[in-house]
N, C-alpha and C positions, 0 to 999 in steps of 0.2 A: 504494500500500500504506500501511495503518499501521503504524509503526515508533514500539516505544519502544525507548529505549536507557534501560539502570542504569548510572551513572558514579560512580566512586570520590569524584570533583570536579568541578565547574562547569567544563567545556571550556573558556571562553572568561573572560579573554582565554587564548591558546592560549601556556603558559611552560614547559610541562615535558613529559616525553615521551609522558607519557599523554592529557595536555589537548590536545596538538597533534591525534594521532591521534583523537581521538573529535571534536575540532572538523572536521577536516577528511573525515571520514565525515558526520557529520551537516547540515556545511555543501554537501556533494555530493551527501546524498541530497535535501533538503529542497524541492528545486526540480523536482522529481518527485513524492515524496511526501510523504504526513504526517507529522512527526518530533516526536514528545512524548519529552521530558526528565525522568525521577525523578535528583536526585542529592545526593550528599552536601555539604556546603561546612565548609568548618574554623570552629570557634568564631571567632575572630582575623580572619576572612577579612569583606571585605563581601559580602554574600548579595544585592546585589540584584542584577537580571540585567543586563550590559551588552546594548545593543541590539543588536550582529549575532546574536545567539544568540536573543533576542528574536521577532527578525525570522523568523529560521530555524526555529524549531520552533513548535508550535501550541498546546503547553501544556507546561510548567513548574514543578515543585515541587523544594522544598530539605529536607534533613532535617541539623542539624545533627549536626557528624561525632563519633563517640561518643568518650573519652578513657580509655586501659587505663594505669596505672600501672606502673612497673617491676616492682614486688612483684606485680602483678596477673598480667602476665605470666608471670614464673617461677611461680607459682601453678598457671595453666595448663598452664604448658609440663610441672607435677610430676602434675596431676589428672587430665588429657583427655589422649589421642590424637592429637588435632588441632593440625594446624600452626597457627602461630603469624598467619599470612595468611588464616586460617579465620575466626578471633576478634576479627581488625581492624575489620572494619565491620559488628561485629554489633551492632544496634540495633531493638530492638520499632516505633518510631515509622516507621523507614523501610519498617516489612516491613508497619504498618498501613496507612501511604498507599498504597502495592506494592499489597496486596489490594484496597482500594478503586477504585483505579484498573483495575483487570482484572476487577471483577465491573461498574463504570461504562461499561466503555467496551475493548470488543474489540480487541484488537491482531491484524496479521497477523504480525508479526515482533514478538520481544522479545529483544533484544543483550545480554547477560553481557559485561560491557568490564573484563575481567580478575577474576583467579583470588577478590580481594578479595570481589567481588561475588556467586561463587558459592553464598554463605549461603544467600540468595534462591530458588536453582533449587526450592524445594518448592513456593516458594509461586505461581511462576509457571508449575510443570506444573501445579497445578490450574486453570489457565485451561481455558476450553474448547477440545474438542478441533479445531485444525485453525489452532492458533496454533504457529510453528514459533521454537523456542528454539536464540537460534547462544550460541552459546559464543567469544569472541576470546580467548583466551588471548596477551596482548602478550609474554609475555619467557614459554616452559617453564620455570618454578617451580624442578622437583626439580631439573634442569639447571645453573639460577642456584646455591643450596645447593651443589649438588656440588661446583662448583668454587671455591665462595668457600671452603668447607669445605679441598679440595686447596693452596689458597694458603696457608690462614692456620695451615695446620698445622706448616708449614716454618718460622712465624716466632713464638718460644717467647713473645713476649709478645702473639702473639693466639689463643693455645692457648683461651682462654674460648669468643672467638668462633669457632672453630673449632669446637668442642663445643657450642655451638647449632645453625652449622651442618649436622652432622652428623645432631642429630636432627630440623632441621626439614627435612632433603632427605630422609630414610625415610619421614618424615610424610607430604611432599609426593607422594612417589613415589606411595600407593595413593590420597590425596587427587583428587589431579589426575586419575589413570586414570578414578575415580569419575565425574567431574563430565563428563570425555569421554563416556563413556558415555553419559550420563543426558541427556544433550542432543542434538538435532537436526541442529545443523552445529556442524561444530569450527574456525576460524579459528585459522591461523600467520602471523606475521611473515616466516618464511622456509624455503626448502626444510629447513634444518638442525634447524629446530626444531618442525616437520613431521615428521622422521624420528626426532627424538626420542617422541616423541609415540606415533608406528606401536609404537616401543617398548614403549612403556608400556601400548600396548591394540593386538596385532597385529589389521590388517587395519583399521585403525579411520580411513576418510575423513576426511582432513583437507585443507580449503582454504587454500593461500596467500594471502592477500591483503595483500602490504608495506605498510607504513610508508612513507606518503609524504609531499609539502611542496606547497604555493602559492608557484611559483615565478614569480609575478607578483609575491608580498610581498616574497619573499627573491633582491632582485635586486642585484645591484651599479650603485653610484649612476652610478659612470663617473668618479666624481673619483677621483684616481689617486692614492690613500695610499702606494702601495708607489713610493717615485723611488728604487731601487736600495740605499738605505742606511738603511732600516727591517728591525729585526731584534727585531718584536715578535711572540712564540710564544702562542697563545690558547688555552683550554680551556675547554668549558661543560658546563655541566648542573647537577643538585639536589648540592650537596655536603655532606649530609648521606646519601648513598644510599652503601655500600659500594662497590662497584667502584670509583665515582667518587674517592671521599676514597683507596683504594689507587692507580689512577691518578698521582694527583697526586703521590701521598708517594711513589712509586717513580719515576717523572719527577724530581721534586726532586733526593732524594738520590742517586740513581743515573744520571741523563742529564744535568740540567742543570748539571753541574760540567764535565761533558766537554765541550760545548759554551761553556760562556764560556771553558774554557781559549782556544777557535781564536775564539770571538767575541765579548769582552769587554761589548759591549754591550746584548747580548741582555736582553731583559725578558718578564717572562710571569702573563699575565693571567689568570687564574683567576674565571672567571663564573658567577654562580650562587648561587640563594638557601640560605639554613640552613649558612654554613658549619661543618662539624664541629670538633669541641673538638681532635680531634688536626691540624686545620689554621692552627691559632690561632699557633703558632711561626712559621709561615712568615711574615706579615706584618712580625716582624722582620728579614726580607732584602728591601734595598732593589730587586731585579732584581726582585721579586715583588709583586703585587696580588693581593688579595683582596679583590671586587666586591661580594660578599654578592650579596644582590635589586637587577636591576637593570630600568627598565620597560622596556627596547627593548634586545637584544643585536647589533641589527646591526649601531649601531656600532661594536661593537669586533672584530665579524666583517670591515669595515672596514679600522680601523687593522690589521690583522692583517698580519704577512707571511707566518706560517704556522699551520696548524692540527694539533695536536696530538691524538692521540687513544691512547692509552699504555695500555690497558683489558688486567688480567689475569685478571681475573672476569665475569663478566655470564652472557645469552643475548642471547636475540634479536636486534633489530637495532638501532643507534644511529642516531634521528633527528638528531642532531647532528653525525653525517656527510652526512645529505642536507643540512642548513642549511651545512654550509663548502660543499658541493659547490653549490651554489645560490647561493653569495653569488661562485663562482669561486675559490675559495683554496685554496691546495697544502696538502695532507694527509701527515701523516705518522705513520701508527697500527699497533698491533701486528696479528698475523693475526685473535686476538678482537676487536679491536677493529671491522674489517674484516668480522666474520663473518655471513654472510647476505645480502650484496651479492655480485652476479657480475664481482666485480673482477680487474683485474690490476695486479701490482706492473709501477710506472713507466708506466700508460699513464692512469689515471684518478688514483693517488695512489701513494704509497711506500709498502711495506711490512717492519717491522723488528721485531725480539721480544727481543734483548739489548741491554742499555745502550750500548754500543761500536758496534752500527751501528744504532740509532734516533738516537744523536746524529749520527754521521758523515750519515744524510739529512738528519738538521735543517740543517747546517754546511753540505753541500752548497746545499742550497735557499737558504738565506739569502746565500749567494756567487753564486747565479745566478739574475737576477732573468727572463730572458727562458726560462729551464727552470720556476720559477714559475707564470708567465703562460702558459705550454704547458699544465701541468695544470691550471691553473684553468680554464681554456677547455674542456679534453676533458668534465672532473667538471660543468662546468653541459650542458654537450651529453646529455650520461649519465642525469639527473638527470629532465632536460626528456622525456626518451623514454620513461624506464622508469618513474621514480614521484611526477609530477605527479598530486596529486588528478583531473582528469580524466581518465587513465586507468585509475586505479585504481577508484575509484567503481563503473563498467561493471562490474568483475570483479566484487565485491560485488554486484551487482545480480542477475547472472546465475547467483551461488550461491543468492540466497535464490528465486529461480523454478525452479530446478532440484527 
């Protein structure tokens, strides 16, 4: 088949949760069929292609990423209807090369790789007919809002943020139904967000296909960081992205004090580029780091002795629980954080939702180092079964021939 995919950003190298995912689909289909690349790349970013992505696809173009001002923004958010993830990557240039490219050269498939990208859907139902348009929706939208909205309402100094997102989860809600509709096949990250979805447009065929990893990349080296008295707690991802930046500041101020009480030495590693302005304080506590951009996070998946995942907002699913579960390392995440994995507490990771017993797991784990090593072992077993790219791939495949 021919396959293009529309990306937010240049897959590759694969640093964040969206690049992973679109690397790892188009590095699985590529070897089968023909995979052309339209995508965006950030002003700041180098645009040119590294060679696995190179290799992988057949043709390749970049449109630089467009720039909306804060005033520009609330502008919008007072003028149009339209959420604020409608207006992100809207740019004429991208949507000239888009057209060009589809009256050039026939696609059998054309991938919408998140809600960003759905701008585009006009210009890609005028391809001719018998070109089938999927839609991936990585994280349900209105979902994400809703609940960042429920969190930030409880806490009177993010009453603003709250109030955006309030009106960009109404936005989102007829938004997203929309874009369901109008397209071909609808991809989910997971049963839950799947069923959110059905919601939104009863009766409306949605394919699961997870989030998954290369766990030939993300393997543990075998040198044995953890000898018993390593009590370093790790966290990753964009921290600049909400969920994330609450995360950490509710782990900070609310777990990590109850934890050094019983284990004074504990340090915690915070990975991850663009950190936010309200995380800038914490680098004055010495138990803490702030990594910013880093080129390889294995290592400190590594040093790790455990993995933290403390998430009170989001949807979908966190690739950053397949990368601990991959590298072997004991997890310890609230039930969102968890959500959309067929988990069980205490068999593949811990599972905690208040301050008082997310620390008491951490405390636990870090005093037992052969209960560790138990869940690190079950999470790569887990991992390897359910959502290596080679399994996953197939499923994708067998939805676009359906």
């Amino acid at each position: 088949m021919r396959i293009l995919f529309l990306t937010p950003q240049l897959p590759y190298p694969p640093q964040k949760g969206t690049a992973l995912r679109n690397w790892g689909l188009i590095q699985g289909l590529a070897g089968r069929h023909e995979v052309s690349l339209l995508s965006f790349v950030e002003s700041d970013k180098d645009a040119s292609i590294a060679p696995p992505l190179d290799r992988a696809c057949e043709r390749i173009a970049t449109v630089p990423q467009p720039t909306r001002t804060r005033s520009e923004r609330i502008r919008d958010m007072i003028t149009t209807t339209q959420p604020d993830m409608a207006l992100r990557l809207a740019s004429q240039a991208y949507d000239r090369a888009l057209r060009d490219w589809m009256a050039d050269h026939p696609f059998d498939v054309v991938q919408i790789e998140g809600i960003e990208l759905a701008p585009y859907l006009d210009t890609v139902r005028a391809a001719p007919q018998g070109t089938l348009i999927v839609f991936d929706d990585h994280n349900c939208e209105y979902v994400l809002q809703e609940r960042t909205f429920l969190t930030d309402l409880y806490s009177p100094t993010r009453w603003s943020g709250a109030a955006y997102s309030f009106v960009q989860w109404r936005r989102l809600r007829r938004y997203e139904a929309r874009i369901c509709r109008e397209t071909d096949r609808v991809l989910a990250v997971s049963d839950s967000d799947a069923e959110a979805l059905r919601n939104l447009v009863p009766g409306l065929a949605v394919y699961v296909i997870p989030n998954g990893i290369d766990t030939d990349a993300y393997r543990a080296s075998g040198s044995d960081a953890d000898d018993g008295a390593n009590h370093r707690l790790l966290f990753t991802g964009t921290m600049d992205f909400r969920p994330n930046v609450d995360a950490v500041l509710w782990f900070v101020h609310e777990v990590l004090p109850l934890v050094q009480a019983e284990v004074p030495s504990v340090q915690f590693d915070v990975v991850g580029q663009r950190p936010h302005r309200r995380l800038r304080p914490l680098a004055r506590n010495p138990s803490i780091r702030l990594t910013g951009w880093v080129e390889d996070v294995k290592p400190y998946f590594e040093r790790a002795a455990v993995y933290v995942a403390p998430l009170r907002m989001g949807g979908g699913t966190r690739l950053k629980l397949l990368e601990a579960m991959s590298m072997e390392k004991p997890i310890v995440a609230t039930s969102l954080g968890a959500e959309g994995y067929p988990v069980e507490d205490g068999r593949e990771l811990l599972l905690a939702d208040g301050p008082s017993g997310f620390a008491h797991a951490v405390i636990n784990l870090l005093r037992d180092r052969p209960r560790r090593l138990e869940l690190g072992g079950v999470a790569r077993a887990f991992v390897e079964k359910r959502y290596d790219w080679r399994v996953i791939v197939p499923q994708l495949e067998t939805v676009y021939r359906e």
